[in-house]
C-alpha positions in Angstrom: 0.1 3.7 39.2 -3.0 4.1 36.9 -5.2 1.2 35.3 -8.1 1.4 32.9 -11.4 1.6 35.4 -12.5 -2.6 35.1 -8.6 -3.9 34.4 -7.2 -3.1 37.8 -7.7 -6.4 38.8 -6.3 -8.0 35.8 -2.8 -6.3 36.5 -2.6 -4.8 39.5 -1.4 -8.0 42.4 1.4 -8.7 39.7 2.3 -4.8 39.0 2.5 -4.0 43.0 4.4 -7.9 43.7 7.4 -6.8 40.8 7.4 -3.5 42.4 7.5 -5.1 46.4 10.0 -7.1 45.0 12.0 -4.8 43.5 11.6 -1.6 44.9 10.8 -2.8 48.7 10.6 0.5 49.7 8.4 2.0 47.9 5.1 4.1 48.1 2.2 3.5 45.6 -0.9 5.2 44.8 -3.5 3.4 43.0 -6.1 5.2 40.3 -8.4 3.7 38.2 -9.7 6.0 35.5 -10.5 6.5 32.1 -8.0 6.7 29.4 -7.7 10.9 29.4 -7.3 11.0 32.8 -4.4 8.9 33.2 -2.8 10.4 30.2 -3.2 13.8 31.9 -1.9 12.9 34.7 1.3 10.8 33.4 2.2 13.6 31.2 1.7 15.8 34.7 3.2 14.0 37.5 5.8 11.4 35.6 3.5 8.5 36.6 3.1 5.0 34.8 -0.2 3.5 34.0 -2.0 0.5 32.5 -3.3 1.3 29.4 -3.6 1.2 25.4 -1.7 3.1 23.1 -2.9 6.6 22.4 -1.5 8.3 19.1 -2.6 11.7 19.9 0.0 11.4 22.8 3.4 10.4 21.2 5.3 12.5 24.0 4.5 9.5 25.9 6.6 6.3 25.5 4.3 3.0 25.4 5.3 -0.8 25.9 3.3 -3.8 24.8 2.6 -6.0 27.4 -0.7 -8.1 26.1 -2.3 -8.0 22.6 -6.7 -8.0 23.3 -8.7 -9.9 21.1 -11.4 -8.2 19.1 -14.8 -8.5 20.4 -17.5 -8.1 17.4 -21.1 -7.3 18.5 -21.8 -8.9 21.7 -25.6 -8.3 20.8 -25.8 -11.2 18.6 
């Protein structure tokens, strides 16, 4: 299971409770990477990940979980 390097946190304890709960059986790996990484290696290895929609992979299915606000310029 892939997540964007710095979200791991924000979805990984529910991601691995559903799949305990489900799936009790189960054996995960974790990565944190950067976007092309994890693209690479879900179009590889048939692997899911955490992470936003890429148009230059449409081969790739995509479901919305949480819409991110738009941060303007934090230097202000």
């Amino acid at each position: 299971m892939g997540f964007l390097t710095g979200h791991e946190l924000t979805w990984m304890p529910e991601a691995l409770r559903i799949l305990r709960d489900e799936l009790p059986n189960i054996d995960v790996m974790i990565s944190s990477q950067y976007p092309r990484y994890l693209l690479r290696a879900c179009r590889r290895k048939n692997r899911c990940a955490f992470l936003r929609k890429e148009r230059a992979m449409p081969d790739l299915a995509f479901r919305l979980l949480v819409k991110e606000p738009l941060v303007g310029d934090l230097a202000k």
